[in-house]
KEDOVO-524743 format. One record per residue (C-alpha): z, y, x; residue number from 1; residue in one letter. Coordinates in steps of 0.02 Angstrom, whole numbers, plus 32768, in hexadecimal, padded with zeros to 4 digits. Each point is the difference from the previous one (the first is absolute). Example, Ala and Ser with C-alpha at 12.3 -4.5 7.8 and 13.67 -1.06 7.14 Angstrom:
BEGIN
PT      z      y      x     k   r
PT   8186   7F1F   8267     1   a
PT   7FDF   80AC   8045     2   s
***
This chain:
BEGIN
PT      z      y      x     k   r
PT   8000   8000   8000     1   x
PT   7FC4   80B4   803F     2   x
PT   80B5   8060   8020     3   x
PT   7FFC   80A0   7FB1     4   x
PT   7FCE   80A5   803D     5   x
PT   808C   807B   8055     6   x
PT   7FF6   8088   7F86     7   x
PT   7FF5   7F9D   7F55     8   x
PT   7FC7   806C   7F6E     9   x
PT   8083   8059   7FBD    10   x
PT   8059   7FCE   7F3F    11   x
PT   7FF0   805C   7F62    12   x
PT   80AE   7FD1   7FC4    13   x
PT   8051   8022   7F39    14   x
PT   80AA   8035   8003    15   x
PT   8071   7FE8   7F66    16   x
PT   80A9   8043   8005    17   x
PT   8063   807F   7F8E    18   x
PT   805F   8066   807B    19   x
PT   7F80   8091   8025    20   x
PT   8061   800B   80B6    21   x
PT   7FD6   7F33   8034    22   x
PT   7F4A   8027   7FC6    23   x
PT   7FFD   80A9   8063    24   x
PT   8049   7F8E   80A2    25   x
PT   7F8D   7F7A   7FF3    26   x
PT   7F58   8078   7FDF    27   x
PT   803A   8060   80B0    28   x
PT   8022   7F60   804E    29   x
PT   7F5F   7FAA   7FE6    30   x
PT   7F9E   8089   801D    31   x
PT   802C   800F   80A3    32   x
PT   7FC5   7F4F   8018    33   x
PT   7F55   8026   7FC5    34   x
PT   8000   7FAF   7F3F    35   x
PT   7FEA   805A   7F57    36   x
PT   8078   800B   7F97    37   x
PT   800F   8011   7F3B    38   x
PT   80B5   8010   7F9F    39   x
PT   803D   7FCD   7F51    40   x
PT   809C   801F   7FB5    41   x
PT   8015   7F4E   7F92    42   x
PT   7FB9   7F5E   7FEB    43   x
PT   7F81   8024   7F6B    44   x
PT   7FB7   8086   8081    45   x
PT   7FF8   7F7D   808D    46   x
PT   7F89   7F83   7F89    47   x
PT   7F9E   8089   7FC4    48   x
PT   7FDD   804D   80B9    49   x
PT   7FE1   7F53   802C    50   x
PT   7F90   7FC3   7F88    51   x
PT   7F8F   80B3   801A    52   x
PT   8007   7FE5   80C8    53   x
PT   803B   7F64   8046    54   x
PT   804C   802B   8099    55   x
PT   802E   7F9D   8096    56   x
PT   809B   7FF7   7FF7    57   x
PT   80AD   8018   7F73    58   x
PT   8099   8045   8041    59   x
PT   8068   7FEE   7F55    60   x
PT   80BE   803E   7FDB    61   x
PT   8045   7F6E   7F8E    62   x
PT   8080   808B   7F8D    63   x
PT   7F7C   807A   7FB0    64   x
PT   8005   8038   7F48    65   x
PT   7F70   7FD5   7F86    66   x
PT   7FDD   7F58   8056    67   x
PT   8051   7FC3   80A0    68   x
PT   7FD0   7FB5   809F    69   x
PT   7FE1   7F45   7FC3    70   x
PT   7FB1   8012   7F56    71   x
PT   7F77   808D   8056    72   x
PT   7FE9   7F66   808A    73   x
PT   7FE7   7F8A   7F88    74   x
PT   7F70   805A   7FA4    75   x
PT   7FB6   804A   8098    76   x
PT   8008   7F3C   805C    77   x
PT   7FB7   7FB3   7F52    78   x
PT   7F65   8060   7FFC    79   x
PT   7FCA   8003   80B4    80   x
PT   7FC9   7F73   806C    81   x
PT   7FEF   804A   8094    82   x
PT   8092   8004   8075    83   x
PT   805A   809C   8002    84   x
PT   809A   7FFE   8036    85   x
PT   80A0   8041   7FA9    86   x
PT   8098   8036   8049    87   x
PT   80A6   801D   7F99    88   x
PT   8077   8092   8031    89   x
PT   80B1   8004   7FD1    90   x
PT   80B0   8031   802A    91   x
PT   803C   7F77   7F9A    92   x
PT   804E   7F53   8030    93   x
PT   7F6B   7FC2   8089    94   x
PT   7FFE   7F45   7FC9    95   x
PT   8023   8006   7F46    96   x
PT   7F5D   807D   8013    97   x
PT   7F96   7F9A   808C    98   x
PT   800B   7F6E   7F85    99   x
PT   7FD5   805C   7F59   100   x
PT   7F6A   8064   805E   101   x
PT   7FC9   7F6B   8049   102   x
PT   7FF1   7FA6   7F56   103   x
PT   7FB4   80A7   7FB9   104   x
PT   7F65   7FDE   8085   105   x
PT   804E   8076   8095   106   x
PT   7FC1   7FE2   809B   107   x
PT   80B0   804A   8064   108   x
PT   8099   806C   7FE2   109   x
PT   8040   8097   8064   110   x
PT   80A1   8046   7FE5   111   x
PT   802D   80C4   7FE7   112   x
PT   8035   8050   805D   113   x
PT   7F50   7FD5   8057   114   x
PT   7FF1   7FCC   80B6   115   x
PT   7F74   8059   8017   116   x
PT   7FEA   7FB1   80B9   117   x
PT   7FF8   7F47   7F80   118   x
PT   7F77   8058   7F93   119   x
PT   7F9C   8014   8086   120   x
PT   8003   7F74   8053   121   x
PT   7FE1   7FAB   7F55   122   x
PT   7F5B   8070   7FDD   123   x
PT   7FB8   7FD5   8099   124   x
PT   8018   7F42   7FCB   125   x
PT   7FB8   802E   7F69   126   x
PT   7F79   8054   8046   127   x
PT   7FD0   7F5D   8070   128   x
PT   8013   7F8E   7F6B   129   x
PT   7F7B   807F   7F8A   130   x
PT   7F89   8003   808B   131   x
PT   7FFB   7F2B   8016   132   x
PT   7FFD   7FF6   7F3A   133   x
PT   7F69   8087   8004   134   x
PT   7FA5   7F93   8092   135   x
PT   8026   7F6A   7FA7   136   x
PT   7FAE   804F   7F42   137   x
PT   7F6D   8031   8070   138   x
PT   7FDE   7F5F   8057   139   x
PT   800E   7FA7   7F51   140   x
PT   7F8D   808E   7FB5   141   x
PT   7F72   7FD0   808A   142   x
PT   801D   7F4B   7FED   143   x
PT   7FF3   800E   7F4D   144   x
PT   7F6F   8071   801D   145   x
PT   7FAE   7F79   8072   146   x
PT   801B   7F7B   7F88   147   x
PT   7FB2   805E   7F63   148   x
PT   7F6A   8016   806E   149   x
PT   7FD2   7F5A   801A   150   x
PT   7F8A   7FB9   7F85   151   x
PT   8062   7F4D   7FF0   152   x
PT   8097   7FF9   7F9A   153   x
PT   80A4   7FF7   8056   154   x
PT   809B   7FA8   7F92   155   x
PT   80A7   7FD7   803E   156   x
PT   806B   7F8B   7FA6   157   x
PT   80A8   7FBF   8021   158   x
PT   8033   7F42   8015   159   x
PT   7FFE   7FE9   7F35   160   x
PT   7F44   8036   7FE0   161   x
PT   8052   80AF   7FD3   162   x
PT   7F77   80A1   803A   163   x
PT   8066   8087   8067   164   x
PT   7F6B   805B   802D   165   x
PT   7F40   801D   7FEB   166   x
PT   7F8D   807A   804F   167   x
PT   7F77   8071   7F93   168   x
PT   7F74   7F8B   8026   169   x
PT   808C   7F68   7F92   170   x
PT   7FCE   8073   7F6F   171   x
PT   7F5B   8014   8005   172   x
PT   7FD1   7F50   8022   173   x
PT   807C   7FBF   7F70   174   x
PT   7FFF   808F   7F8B   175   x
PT   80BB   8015   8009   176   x
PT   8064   808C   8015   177   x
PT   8075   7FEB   8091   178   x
PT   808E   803B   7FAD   179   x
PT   7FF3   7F60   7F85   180   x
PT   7FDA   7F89   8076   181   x
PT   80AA   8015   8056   182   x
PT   8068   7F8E   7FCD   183   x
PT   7F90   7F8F   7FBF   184   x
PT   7FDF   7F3B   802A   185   x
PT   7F60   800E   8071   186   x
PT   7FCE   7F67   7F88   187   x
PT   7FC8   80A9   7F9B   188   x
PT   7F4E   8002   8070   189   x
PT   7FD4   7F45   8001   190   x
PT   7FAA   7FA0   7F82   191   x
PT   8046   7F4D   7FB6   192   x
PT   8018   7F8E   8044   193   x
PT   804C   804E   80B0   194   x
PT   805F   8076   7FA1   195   x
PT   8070   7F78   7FC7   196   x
PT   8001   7FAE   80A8   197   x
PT   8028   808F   807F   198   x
PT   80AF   8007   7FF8   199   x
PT   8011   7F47   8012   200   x
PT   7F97   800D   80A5   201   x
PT   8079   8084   8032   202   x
PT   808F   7FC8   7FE2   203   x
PT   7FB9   7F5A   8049   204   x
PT   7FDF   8070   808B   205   x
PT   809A   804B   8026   206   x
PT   8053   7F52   7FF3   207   x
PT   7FA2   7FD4   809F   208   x
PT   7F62   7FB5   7FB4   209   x
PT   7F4F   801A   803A   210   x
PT   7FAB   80B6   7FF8   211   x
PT   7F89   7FFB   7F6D   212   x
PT   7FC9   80B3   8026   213   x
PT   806E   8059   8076   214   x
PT   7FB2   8013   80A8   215   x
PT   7F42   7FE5   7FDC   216   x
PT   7F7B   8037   7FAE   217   x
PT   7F93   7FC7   7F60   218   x
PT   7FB0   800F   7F74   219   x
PT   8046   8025   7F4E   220   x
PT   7FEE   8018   7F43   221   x
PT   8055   80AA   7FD0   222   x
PT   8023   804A   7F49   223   x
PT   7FF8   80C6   7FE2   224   x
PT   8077   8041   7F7C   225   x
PT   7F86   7FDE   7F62   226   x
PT   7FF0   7F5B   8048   227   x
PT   7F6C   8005   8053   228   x
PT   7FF4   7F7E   808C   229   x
PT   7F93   801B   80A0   230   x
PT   8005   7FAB   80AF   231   x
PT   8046   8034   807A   232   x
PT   8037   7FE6   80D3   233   x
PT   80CD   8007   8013   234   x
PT   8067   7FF8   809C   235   x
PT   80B4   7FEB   7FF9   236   x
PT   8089   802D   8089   237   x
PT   80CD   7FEC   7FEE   238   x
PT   8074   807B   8025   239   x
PT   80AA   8002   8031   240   x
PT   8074   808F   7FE8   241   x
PT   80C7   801A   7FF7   242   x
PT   7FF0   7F49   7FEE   243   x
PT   7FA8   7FE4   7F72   244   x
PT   7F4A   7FB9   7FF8   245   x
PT   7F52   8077   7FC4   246   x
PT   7F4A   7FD7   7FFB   247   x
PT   7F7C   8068   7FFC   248   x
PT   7F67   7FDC   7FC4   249   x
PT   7F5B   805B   8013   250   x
PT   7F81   7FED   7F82   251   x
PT   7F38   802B   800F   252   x
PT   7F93   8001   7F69   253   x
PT   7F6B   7F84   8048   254   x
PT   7F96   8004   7F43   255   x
PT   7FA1   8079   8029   256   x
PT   7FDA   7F9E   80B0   257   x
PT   7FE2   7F5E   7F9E   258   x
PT   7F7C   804C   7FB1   259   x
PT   7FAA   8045   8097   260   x
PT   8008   7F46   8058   261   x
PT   7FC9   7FB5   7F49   262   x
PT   7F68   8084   7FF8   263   x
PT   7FCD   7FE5   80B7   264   x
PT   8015   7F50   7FD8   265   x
PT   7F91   7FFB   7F7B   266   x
PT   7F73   8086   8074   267   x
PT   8014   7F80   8087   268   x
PT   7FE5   7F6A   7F8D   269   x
PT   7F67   805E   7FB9   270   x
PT   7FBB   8032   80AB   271   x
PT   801A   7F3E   802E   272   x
PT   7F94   7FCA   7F6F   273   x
PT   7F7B   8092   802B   274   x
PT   8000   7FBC   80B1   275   x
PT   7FD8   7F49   7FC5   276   x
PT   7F83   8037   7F9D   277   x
PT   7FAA   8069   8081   278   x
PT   801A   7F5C   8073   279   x
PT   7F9E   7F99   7F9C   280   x
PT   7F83   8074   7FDE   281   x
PT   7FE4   8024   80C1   282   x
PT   8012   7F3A   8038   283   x
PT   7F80   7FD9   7F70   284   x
PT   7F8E   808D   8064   285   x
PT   8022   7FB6   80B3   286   x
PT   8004   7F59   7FF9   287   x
PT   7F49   7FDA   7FD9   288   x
PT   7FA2   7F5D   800A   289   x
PT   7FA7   8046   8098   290   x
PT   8093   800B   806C   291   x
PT   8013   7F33   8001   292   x
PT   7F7B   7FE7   8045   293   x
PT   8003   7F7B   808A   294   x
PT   7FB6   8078   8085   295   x
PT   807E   808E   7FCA   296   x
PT   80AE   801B   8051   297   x
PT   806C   807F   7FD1   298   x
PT   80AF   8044   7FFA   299   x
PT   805A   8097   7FA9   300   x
PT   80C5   802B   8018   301   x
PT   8031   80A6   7FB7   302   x
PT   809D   8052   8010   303   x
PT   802F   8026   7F4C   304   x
PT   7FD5   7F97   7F5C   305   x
PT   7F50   8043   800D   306   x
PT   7F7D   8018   8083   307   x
PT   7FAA   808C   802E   308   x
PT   7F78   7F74   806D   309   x
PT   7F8D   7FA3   7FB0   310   x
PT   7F80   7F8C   803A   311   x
PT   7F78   7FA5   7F9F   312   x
PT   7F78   7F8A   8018   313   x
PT   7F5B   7FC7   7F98   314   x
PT   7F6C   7FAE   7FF8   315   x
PT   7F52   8048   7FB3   316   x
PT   7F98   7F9D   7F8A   317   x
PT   7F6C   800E   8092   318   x
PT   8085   7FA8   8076   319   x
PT   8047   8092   8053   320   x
PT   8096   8019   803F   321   x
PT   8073   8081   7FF5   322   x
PT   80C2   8044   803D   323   x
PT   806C   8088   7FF9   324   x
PT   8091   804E   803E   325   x
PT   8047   8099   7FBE   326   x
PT   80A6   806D   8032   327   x
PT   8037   8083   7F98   328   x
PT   8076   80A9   8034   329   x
PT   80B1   7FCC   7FC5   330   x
PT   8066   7F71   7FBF   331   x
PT   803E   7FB4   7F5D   332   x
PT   7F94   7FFF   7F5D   333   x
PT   7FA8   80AC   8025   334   x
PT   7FB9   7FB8   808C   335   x
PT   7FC6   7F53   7FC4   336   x
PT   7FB7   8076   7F5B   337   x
PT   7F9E   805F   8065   338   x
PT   7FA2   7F66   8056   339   x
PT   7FF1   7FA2   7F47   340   x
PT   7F51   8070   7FDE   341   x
PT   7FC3   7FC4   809E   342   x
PT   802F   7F47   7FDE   343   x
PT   7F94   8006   7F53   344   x
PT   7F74   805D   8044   345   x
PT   7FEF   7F8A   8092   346   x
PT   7FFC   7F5C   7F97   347   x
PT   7F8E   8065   7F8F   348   x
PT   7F76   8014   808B   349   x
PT   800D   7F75   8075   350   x
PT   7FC5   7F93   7F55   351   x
PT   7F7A   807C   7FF2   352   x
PT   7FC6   7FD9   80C6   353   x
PT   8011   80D0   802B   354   x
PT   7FFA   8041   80A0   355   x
PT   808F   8027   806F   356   x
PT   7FB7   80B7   7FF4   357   x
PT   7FF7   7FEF   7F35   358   x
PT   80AE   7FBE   7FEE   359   x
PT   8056   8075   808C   360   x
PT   7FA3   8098   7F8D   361   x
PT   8053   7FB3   7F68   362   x
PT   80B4   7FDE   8052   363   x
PT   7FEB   80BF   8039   364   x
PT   7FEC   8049   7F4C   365   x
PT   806A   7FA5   7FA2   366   x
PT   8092   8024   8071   367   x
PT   7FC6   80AE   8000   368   x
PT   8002   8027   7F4E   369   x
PT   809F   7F89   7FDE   370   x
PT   8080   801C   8072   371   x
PT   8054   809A   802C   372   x
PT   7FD6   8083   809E   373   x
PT   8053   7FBA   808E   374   x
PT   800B   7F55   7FDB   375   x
PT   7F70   7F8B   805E   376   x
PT   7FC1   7F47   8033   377   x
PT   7FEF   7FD0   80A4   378   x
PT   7F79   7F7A   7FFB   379   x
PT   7FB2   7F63   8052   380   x
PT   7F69   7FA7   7FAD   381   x
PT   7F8D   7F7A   802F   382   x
PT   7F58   7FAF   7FB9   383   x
PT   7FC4   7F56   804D   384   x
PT   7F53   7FDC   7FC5   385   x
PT   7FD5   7F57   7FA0   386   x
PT   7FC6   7FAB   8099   387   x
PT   80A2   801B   8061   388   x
PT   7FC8   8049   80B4   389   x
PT   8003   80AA   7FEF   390   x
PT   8057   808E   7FAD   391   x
PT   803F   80AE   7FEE   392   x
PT   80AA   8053   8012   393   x
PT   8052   80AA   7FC2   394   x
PT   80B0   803A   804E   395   x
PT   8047   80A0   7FCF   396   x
PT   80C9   8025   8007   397   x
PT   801D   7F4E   8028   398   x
PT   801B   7FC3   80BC   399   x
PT   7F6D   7FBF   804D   400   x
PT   7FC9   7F4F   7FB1   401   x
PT   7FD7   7F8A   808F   402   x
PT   7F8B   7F5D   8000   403   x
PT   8058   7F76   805C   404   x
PT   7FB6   7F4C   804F   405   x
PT   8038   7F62   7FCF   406   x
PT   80A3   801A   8084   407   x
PT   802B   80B0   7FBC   408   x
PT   7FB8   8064   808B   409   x
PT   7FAF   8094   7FCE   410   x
PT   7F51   800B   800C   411   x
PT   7FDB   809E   7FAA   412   x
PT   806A   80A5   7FC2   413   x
PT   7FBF   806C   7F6C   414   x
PT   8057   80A4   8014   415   x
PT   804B   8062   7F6D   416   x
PT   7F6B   8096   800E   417   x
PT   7FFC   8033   7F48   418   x
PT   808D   806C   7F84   419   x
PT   8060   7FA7   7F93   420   x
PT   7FB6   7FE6   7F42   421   x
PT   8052   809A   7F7E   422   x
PT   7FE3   8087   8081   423   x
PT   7F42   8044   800F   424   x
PT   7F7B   7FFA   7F80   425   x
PT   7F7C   7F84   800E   426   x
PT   7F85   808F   8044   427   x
PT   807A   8014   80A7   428   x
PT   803D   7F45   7FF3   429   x
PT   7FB8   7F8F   80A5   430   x
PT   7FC5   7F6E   7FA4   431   x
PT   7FA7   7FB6   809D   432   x
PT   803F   7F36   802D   433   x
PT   7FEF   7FA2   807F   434   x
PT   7F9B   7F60   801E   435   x
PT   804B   7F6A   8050   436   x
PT   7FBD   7F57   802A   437   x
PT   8070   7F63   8001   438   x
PT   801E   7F32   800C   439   x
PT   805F   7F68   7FDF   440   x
PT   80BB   8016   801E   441   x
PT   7FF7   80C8   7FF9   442   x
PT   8079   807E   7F9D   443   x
PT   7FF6   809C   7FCC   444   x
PT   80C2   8048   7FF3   445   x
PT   802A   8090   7F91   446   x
PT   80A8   803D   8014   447   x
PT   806A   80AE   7FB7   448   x
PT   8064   806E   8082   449   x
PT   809D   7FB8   7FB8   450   x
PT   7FE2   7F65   8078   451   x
PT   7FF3   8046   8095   452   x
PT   806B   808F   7FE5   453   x
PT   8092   7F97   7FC8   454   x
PT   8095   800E   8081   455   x
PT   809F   7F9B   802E   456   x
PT   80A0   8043   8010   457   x
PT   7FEE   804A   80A3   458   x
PT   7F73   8075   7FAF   459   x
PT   7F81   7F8E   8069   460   x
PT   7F5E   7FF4   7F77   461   x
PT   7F9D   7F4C   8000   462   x
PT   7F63   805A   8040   463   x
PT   7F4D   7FD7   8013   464   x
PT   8038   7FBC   80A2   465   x
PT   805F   7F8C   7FB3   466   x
PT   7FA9   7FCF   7F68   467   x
PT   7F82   7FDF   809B   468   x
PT   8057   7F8D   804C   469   x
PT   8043   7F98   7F74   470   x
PT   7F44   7FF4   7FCE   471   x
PT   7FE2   7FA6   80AF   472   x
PT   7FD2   7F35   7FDC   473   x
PT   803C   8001   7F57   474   x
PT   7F88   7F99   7F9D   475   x
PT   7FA8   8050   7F65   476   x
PT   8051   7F96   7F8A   477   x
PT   80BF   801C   803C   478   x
PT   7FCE   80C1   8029   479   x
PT   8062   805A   7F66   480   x
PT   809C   7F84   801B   481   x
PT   8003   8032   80A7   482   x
PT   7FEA   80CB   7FF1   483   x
PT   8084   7FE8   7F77   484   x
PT   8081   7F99   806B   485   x
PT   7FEF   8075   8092   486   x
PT   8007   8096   7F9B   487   x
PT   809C   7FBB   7FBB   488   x
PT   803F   7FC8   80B5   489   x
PT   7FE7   80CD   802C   490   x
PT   8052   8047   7F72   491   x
PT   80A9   7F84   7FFD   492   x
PT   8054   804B   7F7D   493   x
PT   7FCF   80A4   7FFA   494   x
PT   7F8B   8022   7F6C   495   x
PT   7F4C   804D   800D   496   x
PT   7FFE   80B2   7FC4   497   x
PT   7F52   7FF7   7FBC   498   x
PT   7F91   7F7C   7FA9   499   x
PT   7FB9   7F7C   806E   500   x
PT   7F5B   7FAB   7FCA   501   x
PT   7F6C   7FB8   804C   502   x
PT   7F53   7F76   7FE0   503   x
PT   7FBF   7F93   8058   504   x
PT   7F60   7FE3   7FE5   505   x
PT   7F9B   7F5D   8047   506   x
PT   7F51   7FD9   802F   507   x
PT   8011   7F65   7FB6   508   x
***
C-alpha cells in the first residue's frame, strides 16, 4: 500500500455543541491546523448541516437541547454509508458515555475539558485513515470501471450459488438489472436441466469432489431474463477470502459467433460443391481419348485442386497426329479456366486435320476475346504427319521441347522463340514452326517451367541440367516413371510451388 503524502488534505469538520465558548475554541483551534470549520448549536442542526454537506468528520457534544449527541448520530450514521467518523464530546462520566456513543455508531470519545494536544494527534489519524478509505473507493471505482468495460459478463457468487456481484456487461447479456440479480441463486441464468443441478455440483465441489467447471473453460447453454436461451463459452475460477470460498465466472455470448462458423460453414460447403462440379467439368475436358494413346506419355501434378497445365493429345481422321502442352499465368481454377478454351478448340481442329498455323491462329483469338488483359498461355504444339517421319513444332512461353534417341540423349532442342498465346493479335503473332525429322525409338518431350524450376529445400531448382541427366539411358517406355521418381528424389518433402506437367510423345 502507497503511504500517504506528508501534507494530507486538510478536513472540513461539523461541530455540534451548545456552549457558544467550546464552539468558539474548537473553530480557532482547527483553523490553525488548516481545516474548515462549521458550528451548530444542537443535534437537529448537526443532521440538517450534515445531510446538506457531508463533512469529513463529526465532533458531537452528547448534552445539547432539541436532540442530543446519540439520537443526531444515530440518524446521521443511518442514512450515510460512507465512513465518516463521529466523535462524542462530553464532561460527563467517560465510560458510561464511551459505551452509549459507541452503541449510538461513534467512532471515539474525548473528554472536556479537551486535550487539545489528544485532538490533534487524533485528526491526523483521522486524516491517514480518510485518505486510505479515499484510495481504496478509487481503486474499487477503476476496477469496477475496468470490469463494466469488458464485453463478457463478470458474476461472483458465494459458496451457496448466491450472486455478490456482476459487472454492466451481466446486464446486458441477461437483461437483468444488477440490482436484482444480487442476491439471487445464479440458477436464475441457466436453463433446465443445469439449473437444478448446479448447486449439487457445488456443493459436491466444495466437499472435495471433482471440478465440473471451476478451472477450465467450455461451452454452455445460457437463459436471459425472458428466458431466452443462447450458447455460450464460460470459465470459472475459485476464490478464497477471509476464509470463505468465491467463484467467479466469466461469461461470453458465442450466438452470434455460432452463426458466423454455421454461415461460413454452409459458404464453404457450397464452395466445396462448386469446386466438384468445376472438377468434373474440367477432368471431362482433359482427359480425352487421345491422351491414351499407346505412343503418348504424360504427367500433370498441380499444386492446388486444379491445374493451371494442361496437356492433350489426338489423332486426325487423315492419320495425323497431334499434342499439346499448355501453361497458363497463375494457379487454382482461374488458371486451369483459362486453358479450358484452348483444350476444346484443339480437339476441335486436330479432327478437322488444320494446320499448326490454323490452330495456333485459333488458340490466339479465342484466348484473346475470352480471357481477361493480362492473363496468357504459354504454349507447345506438335503435328506428326500420317506417315510418321517428319513433323513440325511450335514453342512459345514453354521451355524448349527437346527430341531425344532411344537412350534419352538429346538430339535436337527447339527453342521457345515465339510470345505466349493471349498477348498479340494474330496480325503481330509469329506463327512460323519448325520442321523436324525422326525414327524408331525417338521422343519428343514437352515439359512446363514448373519442372525444371522446382527447388529443394536448400532453394537448389531441378534444372535443365538435371532433368538432363535423369533423361540419360532411361528407356522410352520407363521415361515418365523415371522423371517422376527423380523429381520426387529432388524435392524430398518440400512441395513444388508451381504446376508440374509434361508429354512424352513417341515415334512409335
Amino acid at each position: 500500500m502507497t503511504p500517504p503524502p506528508a501534507n494530507l488534505p486538510p478536513l472540513n469538520i461539523l461541530v455540534a455543541d451548545d456552549t457558544l465558548s467550546n464552539q468558539r475554541l474548537l473553530e480557532v483551534f482547527l483553523s490553525k491546523l488548516g481545516h474548515q470549520v462549521r458550528c451548530v448549536s444542537n443535534g437537529a442542526e448537526a443532521v440538517a448541516a450534515f445531510n446538506a454537506e457531508p463533512p469529513d468528520l463529526v465532533l458531537m457534544d452528547i448534552m445539547m437541547p432539541v436532540m442530543d449527541g446519540f439520537d443526531a448520530a444515530r440518524q446521521i450514521k443511518a442514512h450515510t454509508e460512507k465512513w465518516i467518523p463521529v466523535i462524542f464530546l462530553s464532561a460527563l462520566d467517560r465510560d458510561q458515555n464511551l459505551l452509549a456513543g459507541l452503541e449510538a455508531g461513534g467512532d471515539d470519545y474525548l473528554s472536556k475539558p479537551i486535550n487539545f494536544v489528544i485532538l490533534a494527534a487524533k485528526l491526523r489519524v483521522i486524516q491517514r485513515a480518510l485518505y486510505f478509505q479515499s484510495e481504496a473507493q478509487s481503486a474499487l471505482s477503476r476496477i469496477e470501471n475496468l470490469s463494466n468495460s469488458i464485453l463478457e459478463a463478470i458474476i461472483t457468487i458465494d459458496r451457496h450459488g448466491i450472486i455478490q456481484q456482476c459487472n454492466l456487461a451481466t446486464e446486458i447479456i441477461f437483461q437483468w438489472p444488477a440490482s436484482e440479480l444480487h442476491g439471487q441463486n445464479i440458477a436464475v441464468l441457466m436453463p433446465a436441466p443445469q439449473s437444478q443441478e448446479h448447486d449439487f455440483y457445488i456443493s459436491r465441489y466444495l466437499a472435495g469432489g471433482p471440478p465440473t467447471v471451476v478451472g477450465s473453460r467450455r461451452n454452455v447453454i445460457a437463459m436471459r431474463r425472458n428466458g431466452q436461451t443462447f450458447p455460450a463459452e464460460l470459465a470459472v475460477s475459485e476464490l478464497r477470502q477471509k476464509g470463505d470460498r468465491f467463484f467467479v465466472g466469466i461469461l461470453r455470448d458465442i450466438s452470434a459467433e455460432q452463426q458466423t462458423q454455421h454461415q461460413l460453414g454452409a459458404f464453404h460447403e457450397a464452395v466445396q460443391d462448386e469446386q466438384r462440379l468445376a472438377k468434373q467439368l474440367i477432368e471431362l475436358q482433359l482427359h480425352r481419348p487421345g491422351l491414351q494413346d499407346p505412343l503418348v506419355q504424360y504427367w500433370v501434378a498441380p499444386t492446388t485442386t486444379f491445374s493451371g497445365d494442361v496437356v492433350a493429345a489426338a489423332r486426325s481422321p487423315a492419320g495425323g497426329r497431334y499434342a499439346l502442352l499448355a501453361d497458363a499465368t497463375g494457379h487454382g481454377l482461374a488458371a486451369a479456366i483459362s486453358v479450358l478454351p484452348v483444350l476444346a478448340l484443339f480437339y476441335r481442329m486436330a479432327s478437322q486435320n488444320q494446320s499448326l498455323s490454323n490452330i495456333l491462329q485459333e488458340l490466339n483469338q479465342q484466348l484473346l476475346e475470352s480471357v481477361p488483359t493480362g492473363r496468357f498461355v504459354a504454349l507447345s504444339l506438335v503435328f506428326v504427319a500420317p506417315e510418321g517421319g517428319h513433323g513440325q513444332i511450335w514453342v512459345g512461353g514453354t521451355p524448349a521441347a527437346l527430341l531425344l534417341d532411344e537412350w534419352g540423349r538429346e538430339i535436337r532442342h527447339f527453342a521457345s522463340t515465339h510470345l505466349p498465346l493471349g498477348i498479340v493479335s494474330n496480325q503481330e503473332l509469329d506463327i512460323a514452326v519448325e520442321s523436324f525429322e525422326w525414327s524408331q525409338g525417338h521422343q519428343i518431350l514437352l515439359f512446363s517451367d514448373g519442372l525444371i524450376e522446382a527447388e529443394r529445400g536448400d532453394g537448389e531448382a531441378f534444372g535443365l541440367e538435371g532433368l538432363r541427366e535423369t533423361l540419360l539411358h532411361s528407356s522410352p517406355d520407363s521415361r515418365k516413371k523415371v522423371l517422376m521418381h527423380a523429381l520426387g528424389e529432388h524435392l524430398s518433402a518440400n512441395p513444388a510451388q508451381d504446376d508440374v506437367s509434361l508429354l512424352l510423345l513417341s515415334h512409335s
